[in-house]
N, C-alpha and C positions, 0 to 999 in steps of 0.2 A: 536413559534420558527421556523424561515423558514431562509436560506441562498439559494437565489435567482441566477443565473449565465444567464448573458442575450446578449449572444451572445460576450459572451467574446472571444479577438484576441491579441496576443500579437507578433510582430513585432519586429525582431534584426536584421539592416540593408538590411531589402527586405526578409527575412527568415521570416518565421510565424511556431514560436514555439508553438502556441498555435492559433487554427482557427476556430471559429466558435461556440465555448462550450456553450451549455444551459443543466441548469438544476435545478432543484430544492431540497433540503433537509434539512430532519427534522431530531427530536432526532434518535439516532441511530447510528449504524454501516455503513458508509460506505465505500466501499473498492475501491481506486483507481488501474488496473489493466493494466499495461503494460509492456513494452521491455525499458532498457534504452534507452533513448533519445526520447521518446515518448513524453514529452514534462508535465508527471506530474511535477518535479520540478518547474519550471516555472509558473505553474497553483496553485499551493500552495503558492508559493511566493507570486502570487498577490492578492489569499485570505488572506492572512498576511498584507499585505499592502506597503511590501517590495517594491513591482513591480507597475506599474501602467499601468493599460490594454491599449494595441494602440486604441482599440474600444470596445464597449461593455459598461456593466453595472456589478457591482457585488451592490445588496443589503440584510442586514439584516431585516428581519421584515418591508421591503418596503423600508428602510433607504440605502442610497448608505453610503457603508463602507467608502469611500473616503471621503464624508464629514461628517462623525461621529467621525472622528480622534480617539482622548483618549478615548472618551466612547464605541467606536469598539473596540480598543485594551485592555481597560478593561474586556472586556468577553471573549477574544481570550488566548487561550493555543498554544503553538508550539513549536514543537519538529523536528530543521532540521536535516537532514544526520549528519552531524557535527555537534555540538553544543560547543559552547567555556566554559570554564572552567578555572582557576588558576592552574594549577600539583600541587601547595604542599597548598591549600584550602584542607582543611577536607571535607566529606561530609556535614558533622553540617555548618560549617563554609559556604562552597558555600552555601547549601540552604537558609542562614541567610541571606547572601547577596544578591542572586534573587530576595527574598522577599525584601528587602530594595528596590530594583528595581524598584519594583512591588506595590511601596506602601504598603506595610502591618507593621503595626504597630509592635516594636521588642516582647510585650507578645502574641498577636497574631502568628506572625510568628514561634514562637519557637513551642506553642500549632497545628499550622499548618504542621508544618516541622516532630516535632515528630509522626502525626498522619500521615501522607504521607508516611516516611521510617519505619514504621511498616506496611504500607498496601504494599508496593513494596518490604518487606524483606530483607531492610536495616537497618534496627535500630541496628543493631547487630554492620555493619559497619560504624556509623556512624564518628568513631575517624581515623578511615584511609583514607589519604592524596588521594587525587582521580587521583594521578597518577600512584597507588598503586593498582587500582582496572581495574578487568577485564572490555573486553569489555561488557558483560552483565550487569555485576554491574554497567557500566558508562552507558549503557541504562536506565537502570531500575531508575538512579536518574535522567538522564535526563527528563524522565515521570514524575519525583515527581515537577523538576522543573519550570515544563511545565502547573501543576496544582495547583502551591499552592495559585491561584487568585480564584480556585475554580472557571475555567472558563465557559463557556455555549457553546462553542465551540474549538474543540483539535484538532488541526492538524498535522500528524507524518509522515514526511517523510520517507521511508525507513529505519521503524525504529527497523527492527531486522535483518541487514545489517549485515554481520559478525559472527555474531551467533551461535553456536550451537544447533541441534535440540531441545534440552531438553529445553535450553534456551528461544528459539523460543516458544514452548509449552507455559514455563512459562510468556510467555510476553503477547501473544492470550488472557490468562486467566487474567492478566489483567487489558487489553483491555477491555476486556468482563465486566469485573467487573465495570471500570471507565464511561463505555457509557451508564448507567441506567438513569440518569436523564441530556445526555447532546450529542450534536452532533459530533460524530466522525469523522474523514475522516483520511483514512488510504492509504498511500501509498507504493505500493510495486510492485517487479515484482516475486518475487515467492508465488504462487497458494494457499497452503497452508497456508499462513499468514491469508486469511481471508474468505478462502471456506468454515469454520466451525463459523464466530463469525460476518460476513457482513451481514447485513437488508438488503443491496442492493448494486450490484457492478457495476462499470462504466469500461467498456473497451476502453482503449486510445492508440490511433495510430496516427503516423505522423499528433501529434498537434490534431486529432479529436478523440472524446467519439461517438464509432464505432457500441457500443453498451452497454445497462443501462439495470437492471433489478433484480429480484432476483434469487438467485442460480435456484432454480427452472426453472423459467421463461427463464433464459439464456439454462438451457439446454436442455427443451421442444424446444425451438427453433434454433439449433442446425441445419445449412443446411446439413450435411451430419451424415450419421450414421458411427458408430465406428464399427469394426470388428476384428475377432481374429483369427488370422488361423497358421497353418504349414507349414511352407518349406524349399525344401531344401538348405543347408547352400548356397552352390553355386549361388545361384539364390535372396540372401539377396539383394545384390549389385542392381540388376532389380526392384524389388519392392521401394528401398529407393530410386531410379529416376522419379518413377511411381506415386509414391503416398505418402502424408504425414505420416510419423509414430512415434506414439508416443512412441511407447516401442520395444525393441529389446531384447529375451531372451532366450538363447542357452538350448535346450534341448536335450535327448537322441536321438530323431528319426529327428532332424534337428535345425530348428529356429523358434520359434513361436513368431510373429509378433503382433501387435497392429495399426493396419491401418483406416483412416480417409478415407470413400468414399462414394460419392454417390451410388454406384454398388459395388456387393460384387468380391474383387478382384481375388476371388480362390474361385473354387469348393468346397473345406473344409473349408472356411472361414465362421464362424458362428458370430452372433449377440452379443455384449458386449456394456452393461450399460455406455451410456456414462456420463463424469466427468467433472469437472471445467478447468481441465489440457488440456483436449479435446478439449474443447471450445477455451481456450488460443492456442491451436495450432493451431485449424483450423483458427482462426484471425491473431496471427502472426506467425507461423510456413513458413518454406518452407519444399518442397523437396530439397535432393542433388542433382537432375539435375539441378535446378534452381540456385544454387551456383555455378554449371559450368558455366552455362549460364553467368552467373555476371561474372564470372572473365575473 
């Protein structure tokens, strides 16, 4: 089980949404990580087969997806930002009809559908018209609908967009749960979706995967160290022109700061464990002088 990316480049009139991606992955979690417009959408669409690359290669199992047609789409699951629906389809109902889609036979499907919306914590709702149901609740069948080929490979666009935290929790878990015997790929631009439940995560900027690895691995290699210090309120404004910071947090004796630098920025500034969030800032983060600068 391997999904190959071999120098994929995708092209919208002289723009290159996507430039240069290689990589390789197997069963597991993995977490696509960037800023919008970074150019994940795009990159999932053409694992989908929606898209088709300006250059490059995408193969399964050595097999270019391109000419596998139906038997690639056969093992693919996916799950876009949006995903279309009927408003007054039941939940029962829509998922009958994916399936139909989907080729699955109607005892089949029903045996499949029931077994889905009790693992995603719908069966309860499965008689309410899906224009009835929150956004969570329309995530959470969109996942069901995205599996019920029992695919070998799932792909989720931003798929806890809108969300509430608890939500979000509920959705990680899963995640977690669905990716035991099958290839994940998860896309998202907040930190937390997959800093606890990604095998391995890709960081994407303008169109390139900037940096791959695991949690670990990304933050052993972390070019700058994190830091934490105090100061006074007055002097916030200098530090946020100065230096990247990822936290800002008003205390009794000033403002104590969370600072990305090579060099420790202040005499009081002590050492703090850096985190995924870190990592994400120091790739796309700016300072605010740099937002002067731009405008």
């Amino acid at each position: 089980m391997e999904l190959t990316l071999q120098d994929i480049t995708k092209e919208f009139q002289g723009f290159r949404a996507v430039d240069g991606v290689s990589c390789r992955m197997g069963k597991g979690v993995y977490g696509l990580l960037g800023v919008n417009g970074a150019g994940k959408t795009t990159l999932m669409r053409m694992l989908c087969t929606l898209l088709r690359p300006t250059s490059g290669a995408i193969l399964w199992d050595g097999q270019d997806i391109f000419r596998m047609g139906e038997a690639y789409r056969r093992i693919l699951g996916y799950l876009p930002q949006e995903f279309g629906y009927y408003p007054d389809f039941t939940v029962w109902d829509y998922l009958l009809y994916i399936s139909a889609i989907k080729g699955l036979r109607p005892a089949a499907a029903k045996k499949r559908a029931e077994q889905l919306l009790k693992q995603v914590g719908m069966w309860k709702q499965r008689n309410r018209k899906m224009k009835k149901l929150s956004g969570g609740m329309k995530r959470r069948v969109g996942v069901a609908q995205a599996v019920l080929n029992d695919p070998q490979i799932l792909i989720l666009d931003e798929p806890t967009a809108g969300l509430d935290p608890s939500e979000r929790i509920r959705f990680r878990n899963l995640i977690s749960e669905l990716a035991e015997e099958r290839l994940v790929l998860l896309s998202t631009h907040i930190v937390s979706d997959i800093e606890y439940i990604a095998s391995e995560i890709l960081l994407m900027k303008d169109g390139f995967i900037v940096q791959e690895g695991t949690l670990e691995e990304l933050l052993a290699a972390m070019p700058q160290q994190v830091w934490r210090c105090l100061v006074p309120r007055e002097r916030v404004g200098e530090y946020l022109k100065r230096y990247k910071v990822a936290n800002v947090k008003t205390a009794l004796q000033g403002t104590e700061l969370r600072i990305l630098s090579a060099e420790r920025p202040a005499e009081t500034a002590e050492l703090a464990e850096v985190t995924l969030e870190d990592v994400f800032l120091y790739h796309f983060g700016e300072k605010s002088g740099d937002e002067e600068m731009k405008s």
